[in-house]
C-alpha positions in Angstrom: 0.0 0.0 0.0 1.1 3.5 -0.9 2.1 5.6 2.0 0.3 8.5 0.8 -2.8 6.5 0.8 -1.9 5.3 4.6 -2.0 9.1 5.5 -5.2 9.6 3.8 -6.9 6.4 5.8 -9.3 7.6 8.9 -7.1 5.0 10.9 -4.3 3.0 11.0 -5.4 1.1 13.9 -8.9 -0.9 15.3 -8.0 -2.0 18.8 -10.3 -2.3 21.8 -9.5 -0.3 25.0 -7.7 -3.3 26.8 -5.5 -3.0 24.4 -5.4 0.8 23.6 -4.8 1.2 27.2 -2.5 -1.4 27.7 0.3 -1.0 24.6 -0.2 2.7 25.7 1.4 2.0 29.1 3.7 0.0 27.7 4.8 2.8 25.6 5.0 5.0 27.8 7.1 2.9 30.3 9.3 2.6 27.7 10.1 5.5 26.0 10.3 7.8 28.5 12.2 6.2 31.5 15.7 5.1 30.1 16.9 7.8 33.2 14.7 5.2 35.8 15.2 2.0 34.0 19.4 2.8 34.5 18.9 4.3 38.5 16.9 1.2 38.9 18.9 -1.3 37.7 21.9 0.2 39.6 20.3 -0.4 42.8 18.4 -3.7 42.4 19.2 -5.9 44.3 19.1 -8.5 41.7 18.2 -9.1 38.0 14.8 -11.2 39.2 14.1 -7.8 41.9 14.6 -5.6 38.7 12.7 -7.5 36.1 9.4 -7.8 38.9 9.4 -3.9 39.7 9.3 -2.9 36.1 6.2 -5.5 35.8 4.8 -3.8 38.7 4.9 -0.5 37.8 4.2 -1.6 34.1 0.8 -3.4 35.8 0.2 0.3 37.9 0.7 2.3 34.8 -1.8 0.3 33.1 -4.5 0.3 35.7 -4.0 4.0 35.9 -4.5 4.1 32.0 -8.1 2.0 32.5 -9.3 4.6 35.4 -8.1 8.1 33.3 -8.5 7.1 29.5 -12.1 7.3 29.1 -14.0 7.6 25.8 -15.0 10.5 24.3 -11.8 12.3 26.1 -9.2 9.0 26.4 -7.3 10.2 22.8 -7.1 14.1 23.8 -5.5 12.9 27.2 -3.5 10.2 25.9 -1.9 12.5 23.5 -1.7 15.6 26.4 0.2 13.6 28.6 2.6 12.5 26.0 3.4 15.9 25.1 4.2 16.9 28.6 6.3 13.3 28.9 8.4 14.5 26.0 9.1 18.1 27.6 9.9 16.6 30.9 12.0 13.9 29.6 13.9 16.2 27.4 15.0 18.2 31.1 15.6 14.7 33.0 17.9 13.4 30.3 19.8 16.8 29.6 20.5 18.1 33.0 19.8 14.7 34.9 17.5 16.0 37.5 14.1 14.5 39.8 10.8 16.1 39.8 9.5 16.7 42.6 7.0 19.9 44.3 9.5 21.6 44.5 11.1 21.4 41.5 7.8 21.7 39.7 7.3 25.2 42.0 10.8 26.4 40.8 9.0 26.2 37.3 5.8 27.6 38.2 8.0 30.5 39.9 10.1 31.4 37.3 9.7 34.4 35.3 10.1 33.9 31.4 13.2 35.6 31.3 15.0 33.0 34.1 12.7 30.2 31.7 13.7 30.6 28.5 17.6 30.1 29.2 17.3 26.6 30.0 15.4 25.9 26.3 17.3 25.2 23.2 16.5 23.4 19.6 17.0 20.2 21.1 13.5 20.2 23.2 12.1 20.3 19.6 13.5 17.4 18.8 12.3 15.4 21.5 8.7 17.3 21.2 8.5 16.0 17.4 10.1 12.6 17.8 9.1 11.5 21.7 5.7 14.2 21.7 4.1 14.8 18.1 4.9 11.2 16.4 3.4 9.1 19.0 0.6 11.4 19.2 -0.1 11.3 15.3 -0.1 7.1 16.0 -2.9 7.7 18.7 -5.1 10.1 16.9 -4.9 7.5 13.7 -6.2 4.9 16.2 -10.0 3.9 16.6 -10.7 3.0 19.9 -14.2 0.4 19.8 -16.6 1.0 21.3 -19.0 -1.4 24.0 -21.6 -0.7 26.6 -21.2 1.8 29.1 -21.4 -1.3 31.7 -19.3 -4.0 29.5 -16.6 -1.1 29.7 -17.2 -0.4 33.3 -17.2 -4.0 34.3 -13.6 -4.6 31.9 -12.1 -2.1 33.3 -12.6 -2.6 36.8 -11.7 -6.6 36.3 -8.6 -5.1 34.7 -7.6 -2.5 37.3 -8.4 -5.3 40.5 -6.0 -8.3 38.2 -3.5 -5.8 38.1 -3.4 -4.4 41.9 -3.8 -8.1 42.8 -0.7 -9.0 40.9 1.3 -6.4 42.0 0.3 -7.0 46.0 1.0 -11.0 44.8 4.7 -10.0 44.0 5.5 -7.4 46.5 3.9 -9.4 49.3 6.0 -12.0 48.2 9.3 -10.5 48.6 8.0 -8.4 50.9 10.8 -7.6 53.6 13.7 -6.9 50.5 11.0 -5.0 48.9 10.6 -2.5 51.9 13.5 -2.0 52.8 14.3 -1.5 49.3 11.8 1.7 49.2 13.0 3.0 52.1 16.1 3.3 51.2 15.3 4.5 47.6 12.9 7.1 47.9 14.6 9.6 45.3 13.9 6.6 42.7 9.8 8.1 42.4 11.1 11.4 41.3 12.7 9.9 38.1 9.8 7.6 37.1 7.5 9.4 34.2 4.3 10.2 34.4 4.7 9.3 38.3 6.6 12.0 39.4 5.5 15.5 37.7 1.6 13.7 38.4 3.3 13.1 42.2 4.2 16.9 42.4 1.1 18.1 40.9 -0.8 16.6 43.7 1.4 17.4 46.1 1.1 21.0 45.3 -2.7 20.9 44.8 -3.3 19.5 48.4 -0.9 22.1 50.1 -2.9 25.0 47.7 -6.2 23.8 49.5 -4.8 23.5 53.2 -2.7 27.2 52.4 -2.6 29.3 55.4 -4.9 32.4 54.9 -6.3 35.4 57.3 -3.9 38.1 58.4 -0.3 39.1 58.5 1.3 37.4 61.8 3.4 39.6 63.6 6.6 37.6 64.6 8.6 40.1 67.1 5.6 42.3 68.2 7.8 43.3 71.7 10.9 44.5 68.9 13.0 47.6 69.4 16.3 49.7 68.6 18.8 49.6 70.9 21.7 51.7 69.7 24.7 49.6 71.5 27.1 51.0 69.1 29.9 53.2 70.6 28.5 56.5 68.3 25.2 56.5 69.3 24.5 59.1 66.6 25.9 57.5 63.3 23.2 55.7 61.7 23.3 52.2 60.8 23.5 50.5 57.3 23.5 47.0 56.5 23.4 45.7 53.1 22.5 42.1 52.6 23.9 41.0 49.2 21.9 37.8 48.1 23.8 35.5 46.1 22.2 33.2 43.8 23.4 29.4 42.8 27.0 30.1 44.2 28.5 27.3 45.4 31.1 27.1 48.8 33.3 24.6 46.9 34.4 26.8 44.5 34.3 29.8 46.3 38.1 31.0 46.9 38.1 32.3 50.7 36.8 29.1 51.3 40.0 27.8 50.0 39.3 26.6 46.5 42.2 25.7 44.4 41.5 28.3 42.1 41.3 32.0 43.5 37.9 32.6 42.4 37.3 35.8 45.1 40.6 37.3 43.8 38.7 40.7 44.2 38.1 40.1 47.2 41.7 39.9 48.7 42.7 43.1 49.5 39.9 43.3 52.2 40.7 40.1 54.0 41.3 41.5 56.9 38.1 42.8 57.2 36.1 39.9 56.2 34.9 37.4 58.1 34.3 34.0 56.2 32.5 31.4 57.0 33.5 27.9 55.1 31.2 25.7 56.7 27.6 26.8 56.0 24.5 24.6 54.6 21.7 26.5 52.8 17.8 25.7 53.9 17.0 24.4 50.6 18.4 23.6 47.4 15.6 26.1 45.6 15.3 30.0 45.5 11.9 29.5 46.0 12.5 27.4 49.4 16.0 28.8 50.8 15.3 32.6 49.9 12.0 33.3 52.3 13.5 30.4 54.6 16.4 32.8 54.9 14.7 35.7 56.1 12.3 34.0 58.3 12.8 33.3 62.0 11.7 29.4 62.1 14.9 27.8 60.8 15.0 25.1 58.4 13.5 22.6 60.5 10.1 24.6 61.4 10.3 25.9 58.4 7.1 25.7 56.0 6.9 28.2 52.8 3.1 28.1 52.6 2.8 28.9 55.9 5.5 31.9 55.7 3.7 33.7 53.3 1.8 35.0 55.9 4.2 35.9 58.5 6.5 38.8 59.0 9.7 38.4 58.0 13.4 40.0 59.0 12.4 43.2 56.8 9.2 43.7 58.3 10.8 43.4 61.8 13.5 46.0 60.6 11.1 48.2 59.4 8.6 48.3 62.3 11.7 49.7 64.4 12.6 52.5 62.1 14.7 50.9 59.6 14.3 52.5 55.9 14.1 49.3 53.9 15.4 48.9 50.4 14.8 45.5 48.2 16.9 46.2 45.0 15.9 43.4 42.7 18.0 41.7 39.7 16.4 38.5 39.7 13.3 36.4 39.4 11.4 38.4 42.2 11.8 37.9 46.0 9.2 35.2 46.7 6.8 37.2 48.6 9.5 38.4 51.1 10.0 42.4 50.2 5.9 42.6 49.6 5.8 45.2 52.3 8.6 47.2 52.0 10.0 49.8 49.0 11.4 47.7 45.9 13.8 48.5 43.0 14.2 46.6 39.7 17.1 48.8 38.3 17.1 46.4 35.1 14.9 47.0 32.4 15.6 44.4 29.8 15.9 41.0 29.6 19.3 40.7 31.1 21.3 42.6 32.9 24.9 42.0 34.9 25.1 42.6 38.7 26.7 45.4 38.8 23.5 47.2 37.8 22.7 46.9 41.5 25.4 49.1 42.8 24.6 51.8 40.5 24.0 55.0 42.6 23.3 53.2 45.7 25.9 55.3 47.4 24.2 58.5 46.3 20.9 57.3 47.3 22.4 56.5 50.9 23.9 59.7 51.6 21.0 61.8 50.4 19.3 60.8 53.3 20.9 59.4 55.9 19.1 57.5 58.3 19.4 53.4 59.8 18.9 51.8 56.7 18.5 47.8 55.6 19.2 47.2 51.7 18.9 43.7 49.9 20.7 43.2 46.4 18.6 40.3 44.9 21.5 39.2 42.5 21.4 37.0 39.2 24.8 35.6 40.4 25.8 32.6 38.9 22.1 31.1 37.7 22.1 28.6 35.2 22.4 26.7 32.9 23.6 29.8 30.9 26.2 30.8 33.4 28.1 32.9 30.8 25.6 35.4 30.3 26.1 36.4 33.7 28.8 38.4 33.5 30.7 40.7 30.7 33.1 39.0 28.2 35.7 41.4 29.6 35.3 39.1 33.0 35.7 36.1 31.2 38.6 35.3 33.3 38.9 31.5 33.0 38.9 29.9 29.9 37.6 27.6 27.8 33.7 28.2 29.0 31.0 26.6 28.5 28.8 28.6 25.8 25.7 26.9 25.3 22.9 26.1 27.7 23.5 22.3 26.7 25.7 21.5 29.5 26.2 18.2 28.2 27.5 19.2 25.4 30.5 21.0 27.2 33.5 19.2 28.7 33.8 19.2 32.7 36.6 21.9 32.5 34.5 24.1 30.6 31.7 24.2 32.6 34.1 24.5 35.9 35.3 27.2 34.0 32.3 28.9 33.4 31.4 28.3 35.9 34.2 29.9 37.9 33.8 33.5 35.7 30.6 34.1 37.8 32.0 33.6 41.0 34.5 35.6 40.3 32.4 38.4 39.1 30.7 38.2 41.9 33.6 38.7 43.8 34.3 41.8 41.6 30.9 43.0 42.2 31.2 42.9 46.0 34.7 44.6 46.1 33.0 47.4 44.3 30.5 47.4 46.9 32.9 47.5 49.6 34.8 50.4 48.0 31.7 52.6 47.4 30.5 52.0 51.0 33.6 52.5 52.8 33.3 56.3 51.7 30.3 56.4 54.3 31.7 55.3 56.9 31.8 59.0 58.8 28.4 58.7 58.3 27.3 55.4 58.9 28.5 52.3 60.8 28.5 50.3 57.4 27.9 46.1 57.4 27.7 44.0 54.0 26.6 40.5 54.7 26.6 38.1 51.5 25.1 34.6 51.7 24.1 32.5 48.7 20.5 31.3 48.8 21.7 27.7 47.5 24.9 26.0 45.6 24.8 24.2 41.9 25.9 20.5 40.7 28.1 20.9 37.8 27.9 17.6 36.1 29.5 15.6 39.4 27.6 11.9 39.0 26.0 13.6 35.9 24.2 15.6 37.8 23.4 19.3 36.8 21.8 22.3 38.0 19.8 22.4 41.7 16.7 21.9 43.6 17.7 18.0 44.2 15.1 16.5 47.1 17.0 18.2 50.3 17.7 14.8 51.7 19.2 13.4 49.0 21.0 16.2 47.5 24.8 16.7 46.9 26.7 18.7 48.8 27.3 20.8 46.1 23.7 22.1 46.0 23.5 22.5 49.5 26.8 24.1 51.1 27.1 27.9 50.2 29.8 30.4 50.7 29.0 33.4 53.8 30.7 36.6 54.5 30.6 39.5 56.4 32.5 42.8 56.1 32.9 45.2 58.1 36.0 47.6 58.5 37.9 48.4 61.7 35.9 51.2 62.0 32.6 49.7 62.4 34.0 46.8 64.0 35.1 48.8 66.8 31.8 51.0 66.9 30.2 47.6 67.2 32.1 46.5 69.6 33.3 43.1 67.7 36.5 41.3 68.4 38.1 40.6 65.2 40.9 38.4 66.7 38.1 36.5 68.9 35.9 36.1 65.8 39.1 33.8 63.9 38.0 30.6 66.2 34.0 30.6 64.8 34.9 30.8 61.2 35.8 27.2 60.5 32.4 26.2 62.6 29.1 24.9 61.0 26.8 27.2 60.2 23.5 27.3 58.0 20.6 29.7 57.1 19.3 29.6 60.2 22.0 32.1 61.3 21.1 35.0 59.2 18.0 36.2 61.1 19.4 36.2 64.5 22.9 37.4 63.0 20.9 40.3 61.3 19.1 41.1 64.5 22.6 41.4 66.2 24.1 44.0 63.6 20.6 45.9 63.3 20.6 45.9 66.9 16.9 44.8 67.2 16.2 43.9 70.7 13.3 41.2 70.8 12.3 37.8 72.7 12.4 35.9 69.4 16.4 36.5 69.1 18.7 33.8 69.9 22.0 34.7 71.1 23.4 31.2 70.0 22.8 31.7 66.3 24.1 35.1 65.8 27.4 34.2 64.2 29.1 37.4 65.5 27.5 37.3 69.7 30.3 35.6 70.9 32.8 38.5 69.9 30.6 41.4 70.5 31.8 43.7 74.1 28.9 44.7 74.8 26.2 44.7 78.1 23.9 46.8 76.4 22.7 44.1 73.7 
């Protein structure tokens, strides 16, 4: 038969739906999990243990299919949910990451500007060939038709054999099979349509149970205590957030490479902490987790949203609070306070940030709190983060395709936007340090989370917490201060060299922040302000 008289036929296929439904799971078992089927295998714990958990979930897969593949709507869903399997696949493969609530609320949070970056021709490749071809098979499919009850009654006999089958074999192996999925949870998140569906819910039931009514007040006894030695010099503290930076390859952390080079004339004024873990591995988790009081552990970002945060606590005692803004928005925290979004385009560099801030302070002086929201080293484009004249290390990575780059090349890339983040912050210092007769100035940076470059072929972030690498989770912290303020705020700089080496996390910036503002208040905790143990003074 021709083939242009294939394409003109109604349909290419008559099949009934126990077997529309069931080649259909099959398919999309197969075609979409190579990621899982490898993971799997890895940790079976043998060839027979492997062999029954793809039946298994082969045998759930299709009993799913018989409850959501309904006629008049089965071929519109059928061919929905392979679109979306070819999309998600396409990220899975290319930057080896799980899907999981979070992850799918890093998508939903993302502006298009932040969105776009991670796309290239390829996705249209695997749209066309995983997405649009199957698809075009389903569509020139006729599903028969029976009886409203015949289907009814086939499809429940199919669904019960199934669930039967599948409680015959784990039942059967039942204590290697437990332990097995308690010791491979992070398996779910790579297992298509399982895990985005997994997400979706997970998402949906945490929308309905969402926390609603009004603001709660979270330091309502809060005050200014002016402990400094000038009583009269008003206070600024800028909070520089850094985005995706990494600790490993930060160079006061002592990386092989000297990645803060910038940095290095003002040692002596920076403290560095080399030991600090991030709240999440997300900017939508570890950024409002950052600001908040609860810590990681109490920690719930539904919840947050309507509670006060370290800016509202700052303001309510007469701090003038700035949010300066280069990135995909601040997550709900600056919603209360006065925002800047300096950058008008698409993309713009750091530096953008620093722009006339000095000139801004000393128009006005007064106690101040400002947060730089940077772009920092967000990928997987990390070269159009910085300038080509900071292209410092070389060859880089030039293509959102990490996979297509070699390890040193990505390191290397990598690397340019740590350093220009140093760069950027060493400008910061040096336009600040020409206030100081003014103000007692403080800059604290911390990165929100870290980055895997392609260790264990794993790229990017927002891994499941507990199963994340370190390199995702462990982010560089620094505070600078010079002698000047130091002294005004009574801190030991020799006393502060024995708690740099000392484990740290986000938890620390709140009450570390409350310590430098000087914010008196019940909620503060002594014991998590990284600087308490070096600061002289009776008054705070």
């Amino acid at each position: 038969m021709r083939s242009d008289n294939i394409l003109k036929q109604k349909y290419w296929f008559s099949v009934s739906p126990f077997v529309f439904n069931l080649v259909y799971a099959a398919a999309v078992l197969l075609m979409y999990n190579p990621l899982f089927f490898r993971k799997f295998y890895e940790v079976s714990p043998s060839g027979m243990f492997f062999a029954g958990g793809l039946l298994c979930i082969f045998l759930l897969l299709n009993a799913a299919a018989n409850i959501l593949l309904f006629r008049p709507i089965a071929k519109f869903v059928a061919i929905l949910l392979l679109m979306i399997n070819s999309v998600v696949y396409y990220f899975m493969i290319t930057y080896n990451i799980s899907i999981d609530k979070v992850m799918l609320l890093n998508l939903l949070e993302t502006d298009w500007n932040e969105a776009k970056e991670t796309f290239s021709y390829s996705i249209l490749a695997y749209a066309a060939f995983l997405g649009v071809l199957p698809s075009i098979v389903v569509y020139k499919t006729e599903i028969l038709s029976r009886s409203a009850v015949s289907e009814l009654c086939r499809r429940a006999l199919t669904i019960v054999i199934s669930l039967l089958v599948v409680a015959g074999l784990v039942f059967a192996n039942f204590k290697t099979t437990a332990q097995f999925m308690r010791n491979n949870k992070p398996l779910k998140y790579s297992l298509i349509p399982v895990n985005y569906f997994g997400a979706v819910v997970s998402l949906v039931k945490i929308k309905l149970t969402e926390v609603k009514g009004p603001l709660e007040v979270v330091a309502d006894d809060a005050f200014l205590i002016r402990y400094w030695e000038n009583p009269n010099k008003k206070n600024l503290v800028v909070m520089v957030v850094g985005e995706t930076a990494r600790a490993q390859n930060w160079g006061l952390n002592g990386y092989e490479v000297d990645t803060t080079a910038p940095l290095n004339p003002y040692k002596n004024e920076i403290f560095n902490f080399t030991d600090v873990k991030a709240c999440g591995t997300s900017t939508e988790i570890s950024l409002p987790c950052m600001f908040a009081l609860e810590g990681q552990h109490d920690f719930n970002r539904w919840k947050a949203k309507r509670r006060e945060n370290l800016l509202d606590v700052a303001k309510a005692v007469g701090y003038e609070v700035l949010w300066r803004n280069n990135n995909s928005g601040c997550k709900g925290i600056c919603a209360r306070v006065e925002t800047e979004t300096p950058c008008q385009t698409s993309n713009c560099y750091d530096d953008i940030l620093n722009e006339n801030l000095a000139e801004r302070l000393m128009s006005s002086p007064r106690d101040r709190l400002v947060v730089l929201h940077q772009k920092g080293s967000h990928g997987p484009t990390y070269y159009l983060r910085y300038p080509k004249s900071a292209e410092i290390y070389k060859p880089a990575c030039k293509t959102e395709r990490l996979d297509k780059c070699s390890d040193e090349e990505i390191v290397n890339v990598y690397n340019n936007t740590i350093h220009y983040t140093a760069q950027n912050l060493a400008n910061l210092i040096e336009q600040l340090r020409a206030l100081s007769d003014v103000y007692n100035v403080t800059i604290i940076y911390m990165s929100d989370h870290g980055e895997s470059l392609g260790e264990n072929g794993i790229y990017l972030h927002a891994a499941p917490y507990r199963f994340a690498p370190e390199g995702q989770v462990k982010v560089p912290f620094m505070i600078w201060m010079d002698n000047q303020t130091a002294e005004n705020l009574k801190i030991d700089r020799a006393c502060m060299m024995q708690y740099l080496n000392r484990p740290y996390s986000h938890d620390n910036l709140f009450h570390t922040a409350l310590g430098v503002l000087g914010i008196s208040t019940a909620v503060y905790k002594p014991e998590l302000d990284v600087l308490e143990a070096c600061r002289n003074s009776e008054k705070f």
